[in-house]
C-alpha positions as CSV (number, residue, x, y, z in Angstrom):
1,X,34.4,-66.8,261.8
2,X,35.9,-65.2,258.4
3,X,34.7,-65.6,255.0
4,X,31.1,-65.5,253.2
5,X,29.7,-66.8,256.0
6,X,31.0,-64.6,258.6
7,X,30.4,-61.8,256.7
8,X,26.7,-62.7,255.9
9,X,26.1,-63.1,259.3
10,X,27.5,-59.8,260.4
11,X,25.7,-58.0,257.9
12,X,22.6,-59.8,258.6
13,X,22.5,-59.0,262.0
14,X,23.3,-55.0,261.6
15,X,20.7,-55.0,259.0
16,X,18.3,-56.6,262.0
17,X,19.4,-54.5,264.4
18,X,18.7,-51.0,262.8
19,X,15.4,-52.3,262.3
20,X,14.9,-51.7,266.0
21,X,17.2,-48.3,266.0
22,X,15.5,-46.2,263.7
23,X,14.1,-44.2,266.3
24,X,15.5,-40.9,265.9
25,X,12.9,-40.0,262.7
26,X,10.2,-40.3,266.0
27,X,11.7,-37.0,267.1
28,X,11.2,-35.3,263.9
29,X,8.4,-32.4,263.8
30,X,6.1,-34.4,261.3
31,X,2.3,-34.7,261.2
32,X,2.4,-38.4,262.5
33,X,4.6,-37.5,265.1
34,X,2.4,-34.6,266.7
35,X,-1.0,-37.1,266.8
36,X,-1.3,-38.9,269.6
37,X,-0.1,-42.3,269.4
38,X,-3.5,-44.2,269.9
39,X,-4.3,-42.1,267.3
40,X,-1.9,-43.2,264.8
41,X,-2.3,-47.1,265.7
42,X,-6.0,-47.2,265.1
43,X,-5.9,-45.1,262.2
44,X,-2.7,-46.5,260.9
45,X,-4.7,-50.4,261.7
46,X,-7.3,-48.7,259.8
47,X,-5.8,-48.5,256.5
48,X,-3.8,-51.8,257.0
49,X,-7.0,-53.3,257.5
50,X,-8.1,-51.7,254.4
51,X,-5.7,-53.3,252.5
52,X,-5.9,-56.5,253.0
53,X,-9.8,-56.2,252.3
54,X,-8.7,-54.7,248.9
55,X,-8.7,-56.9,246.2
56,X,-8.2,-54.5,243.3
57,X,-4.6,-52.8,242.2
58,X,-5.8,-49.4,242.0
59,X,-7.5,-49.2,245.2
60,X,-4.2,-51.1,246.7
61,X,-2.2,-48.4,244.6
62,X,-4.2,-45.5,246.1
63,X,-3.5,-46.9,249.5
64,X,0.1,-46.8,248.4
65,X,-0.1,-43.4,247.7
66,X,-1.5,-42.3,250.4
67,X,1.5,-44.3,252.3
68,X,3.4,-42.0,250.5
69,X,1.4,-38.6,251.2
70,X,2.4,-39.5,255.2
71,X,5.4,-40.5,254.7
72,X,6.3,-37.2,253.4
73,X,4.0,-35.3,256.1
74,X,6.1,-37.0,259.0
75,X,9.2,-36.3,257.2
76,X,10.2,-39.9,256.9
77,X,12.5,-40.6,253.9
78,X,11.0,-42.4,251.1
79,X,14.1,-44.3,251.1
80,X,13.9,-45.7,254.1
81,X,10.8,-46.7,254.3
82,X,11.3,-48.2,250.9
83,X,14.4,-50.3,251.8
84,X,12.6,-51.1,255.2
85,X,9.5,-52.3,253.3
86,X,10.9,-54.3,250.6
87,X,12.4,-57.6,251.8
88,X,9.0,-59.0,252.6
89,X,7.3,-58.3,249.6
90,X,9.8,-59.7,247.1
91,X,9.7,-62.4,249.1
92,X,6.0,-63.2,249.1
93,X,6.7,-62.5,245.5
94,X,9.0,-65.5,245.2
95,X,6.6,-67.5,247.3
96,X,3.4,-66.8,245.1
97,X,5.1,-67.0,241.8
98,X,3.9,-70.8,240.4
99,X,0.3,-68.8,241.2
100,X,1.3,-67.4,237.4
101,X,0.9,-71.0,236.0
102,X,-1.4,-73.0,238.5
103,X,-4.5,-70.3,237.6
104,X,-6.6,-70.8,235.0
105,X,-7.5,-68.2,232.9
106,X,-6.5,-66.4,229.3
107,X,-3.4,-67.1,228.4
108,X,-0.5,-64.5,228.9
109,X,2.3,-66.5,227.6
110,X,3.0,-70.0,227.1
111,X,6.8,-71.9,226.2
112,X,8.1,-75.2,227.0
113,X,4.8,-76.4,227.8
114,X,4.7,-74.1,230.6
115,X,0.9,-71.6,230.1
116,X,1.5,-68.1,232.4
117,X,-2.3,-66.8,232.7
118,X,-3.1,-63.3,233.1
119,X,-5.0,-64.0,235.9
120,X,-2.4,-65.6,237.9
121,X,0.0,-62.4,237.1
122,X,-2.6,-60.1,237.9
123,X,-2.8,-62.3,241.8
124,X,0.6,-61.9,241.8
125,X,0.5,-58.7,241.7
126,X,-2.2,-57.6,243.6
127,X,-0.4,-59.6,246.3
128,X,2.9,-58.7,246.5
129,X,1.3,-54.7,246.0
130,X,-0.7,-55.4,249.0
131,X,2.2,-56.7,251.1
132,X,4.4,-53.8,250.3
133,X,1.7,-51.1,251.1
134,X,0.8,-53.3,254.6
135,X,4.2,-53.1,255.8
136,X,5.3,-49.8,254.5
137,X,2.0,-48.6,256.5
138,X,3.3,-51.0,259.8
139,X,6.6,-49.5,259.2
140,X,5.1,-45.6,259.7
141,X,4.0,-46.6,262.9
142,X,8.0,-47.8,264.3
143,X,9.5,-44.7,262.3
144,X,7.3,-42.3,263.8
145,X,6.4,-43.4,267.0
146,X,8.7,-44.6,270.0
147,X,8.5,-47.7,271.2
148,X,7.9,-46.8,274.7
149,X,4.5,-44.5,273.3
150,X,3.5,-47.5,271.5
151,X,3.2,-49.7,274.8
152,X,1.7,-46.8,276.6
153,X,-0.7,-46.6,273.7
154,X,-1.8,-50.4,273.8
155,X,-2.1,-50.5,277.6
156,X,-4.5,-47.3,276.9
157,X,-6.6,-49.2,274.2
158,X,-6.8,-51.7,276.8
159,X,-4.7,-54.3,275.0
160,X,-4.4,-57.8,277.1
161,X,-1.5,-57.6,279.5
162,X,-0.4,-60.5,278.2
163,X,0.2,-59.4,274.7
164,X,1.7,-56.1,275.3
165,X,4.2,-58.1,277.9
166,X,5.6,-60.2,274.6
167,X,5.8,-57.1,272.0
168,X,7.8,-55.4,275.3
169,X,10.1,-58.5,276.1
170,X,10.9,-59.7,272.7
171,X,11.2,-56.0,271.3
172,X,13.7,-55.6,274.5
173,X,15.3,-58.8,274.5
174,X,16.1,-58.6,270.4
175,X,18.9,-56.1,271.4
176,X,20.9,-59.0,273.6
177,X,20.1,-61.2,271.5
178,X,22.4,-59.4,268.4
179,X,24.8,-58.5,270.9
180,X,25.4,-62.0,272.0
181,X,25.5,-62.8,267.9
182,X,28.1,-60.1,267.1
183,X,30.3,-60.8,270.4
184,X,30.5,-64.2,269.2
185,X,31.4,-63.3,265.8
186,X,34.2,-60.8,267.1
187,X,35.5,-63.8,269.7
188,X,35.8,-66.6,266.5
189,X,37.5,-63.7,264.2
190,X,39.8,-62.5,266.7
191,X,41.2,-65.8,267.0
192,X,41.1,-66.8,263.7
193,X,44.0,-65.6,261.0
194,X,44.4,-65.7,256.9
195,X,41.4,-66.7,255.2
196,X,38.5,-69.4,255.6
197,X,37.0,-71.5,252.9
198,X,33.9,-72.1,252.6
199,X,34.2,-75.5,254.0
200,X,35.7,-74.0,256.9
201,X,33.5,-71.6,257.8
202,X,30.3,-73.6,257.5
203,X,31.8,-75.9,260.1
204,X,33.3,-72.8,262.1
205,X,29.5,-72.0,261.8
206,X,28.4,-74.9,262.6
207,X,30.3,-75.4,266.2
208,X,29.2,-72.0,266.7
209,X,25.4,-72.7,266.9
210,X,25.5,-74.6,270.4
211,X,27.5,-72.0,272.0
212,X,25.1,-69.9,271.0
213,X,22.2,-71.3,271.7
214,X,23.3,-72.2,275.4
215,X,24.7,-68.1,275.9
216,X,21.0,-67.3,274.3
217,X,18.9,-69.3,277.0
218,X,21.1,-68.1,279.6
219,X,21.3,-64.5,279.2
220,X,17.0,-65.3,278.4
221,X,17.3,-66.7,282.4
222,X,18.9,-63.8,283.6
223,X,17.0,-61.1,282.1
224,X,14.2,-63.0,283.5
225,X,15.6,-63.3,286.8
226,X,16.3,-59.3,286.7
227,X,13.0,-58.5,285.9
228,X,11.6,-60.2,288.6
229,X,13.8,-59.0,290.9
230,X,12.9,-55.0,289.8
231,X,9.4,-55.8,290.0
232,X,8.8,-57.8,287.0
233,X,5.5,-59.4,287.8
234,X,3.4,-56.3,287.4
235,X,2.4,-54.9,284.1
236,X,4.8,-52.9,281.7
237,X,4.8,-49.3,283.2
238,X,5.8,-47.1,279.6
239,X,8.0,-44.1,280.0
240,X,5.5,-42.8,277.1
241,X,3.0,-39.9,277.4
242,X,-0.3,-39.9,275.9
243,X,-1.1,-36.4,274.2
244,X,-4.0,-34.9,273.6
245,X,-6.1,-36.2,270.5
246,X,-6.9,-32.7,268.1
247,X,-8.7,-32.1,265.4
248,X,-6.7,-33.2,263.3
249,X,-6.0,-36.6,264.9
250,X,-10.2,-37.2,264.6
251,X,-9.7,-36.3,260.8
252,X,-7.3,-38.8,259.9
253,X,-9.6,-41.5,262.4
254,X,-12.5,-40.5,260.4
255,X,-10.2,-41.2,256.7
256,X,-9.4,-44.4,258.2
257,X,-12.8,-45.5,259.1
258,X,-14.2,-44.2,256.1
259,X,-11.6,-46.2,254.2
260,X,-12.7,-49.2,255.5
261,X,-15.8,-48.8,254.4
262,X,-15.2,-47.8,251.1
263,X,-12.8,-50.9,250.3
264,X,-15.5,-53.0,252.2
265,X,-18.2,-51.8,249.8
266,X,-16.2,-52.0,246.8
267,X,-15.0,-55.3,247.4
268,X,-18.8,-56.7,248.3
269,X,-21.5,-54.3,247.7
270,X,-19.9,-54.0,244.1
């Protein structure tokens, strides 16, 4: 499949798929990457939690900062974790927008009939601030933590079995599912020559979409079959090793804890 389409859809899926390759920061020598990793879930929980009970910009902008301030302490580049934590906020953006014109309040601006309040800007706002600083604080925890540590942390916090067996699979399974994506993408271009219109490659796309559905639910059936047959109806043993929680890993529990207070006071005791 050539054209816009073809190309979307390749880029698409290598932008999905270093989501789930960006493991190599975990083996850099930064300060999230020495604390243990129940450690830096709880805490990390902590300050997401904190965030969403926030319902001021500054205290969502402190939060941000201090996103920041580990960010830089685990030697993750600001970069990434900026292009990694960006999609979904412009999007919720987009999504709370008309909340601009549908809340009363003073106005901000008003043409054609159409009144922006500042209210509804400042919701918008707060909003999309406190979707960035959620997921670039989710997104710490993937860049500086392996995946295997992260299941060995949740079976340690006693997580249901049954949750940490659908973050394993689907984390897992996301890998053959892109790989069954591109190798059908490679297949249709390899047998395709000159250029596509648009036309054409909507419908190449479009008789593309069974065939992949049908390889999807099949390799699904094997993998399941192979896990089974390797032992697959006992819990998720991780490869991960818990350390030893320090001094310092109790400090930033502690932050995190206190941080939830302090936005939980603010927000009602204020």
């Amino acid at each position: 499949m050539t054209g816009i389409v073809g190309r979307s859809v390749a880029s698409i899926t290598g932008a999905l798929r270093a989501v789930f390759t960006a493991e190599q920061i975990a083996e850099n020598d930064g300060f999230l990457q020495r604390r243990d990793p129940r450690v830096t879930l709880i805490s990390i929980a902590g300050f997401a939690l904190a965030v969403m009970i926030s319902r001021q910009v500054s205290v969502t902008m402190c939060f941000g900062l201090l996103t920041i301030i580990l960010a830089r302490l685990s030697v993750v580049p600001l970069r990434q974790l900026a292009a990694r934590s960006a999609v979904v906020p412009l999007i919720s953006a987009l999504i709370v927008l008309p909340q601009a014109i549908i809340m009363p309040g003073e106005v901000l601006l008003s043409f054609t009939g159409v009144t922006i309040t500042v209210t509804g800007v400042e919701y918008v706002i707060l909003f999309t601030l406190r979707v960035g600083v959620g997921i670039g604080l989710l997104s710490l925890i993937v860049l500086t933590t392996p995946f295997s540590a992260v299941i060995a942390a949740l079976r340690s916090l006693h997580v249901p079995v049954a949750l940490v067996w659908v973050i394993s699979i689907t984390y897992r399974y996301l890998f053959l599912f892109f790989d069954e994506l591109q190798r059908l993408i490679l297949a249709r271009n390899s047998r395709t020559t000159g250029r596509t219109s648009l036309r054409g490659a909507w419908r190449d796309a479009r008789c593309m979409v069974g065939s992949f559905l049908l390889r999807t639910l099949d390799r699904g059936e094997r993998v399941g079959r192979g896990m089974r047959a390797r032992g697959g109806a006992r819990a998720p043993s991780p490869y991960g090793r818990l350390k030893q929680i320090d001094i310092y890993g109790y400090i930033l529990l502690a932050i995190s804890g206190f941080a939830v207070i302090i936005t939980g006071v603010i927000r009602w005791g204020l």
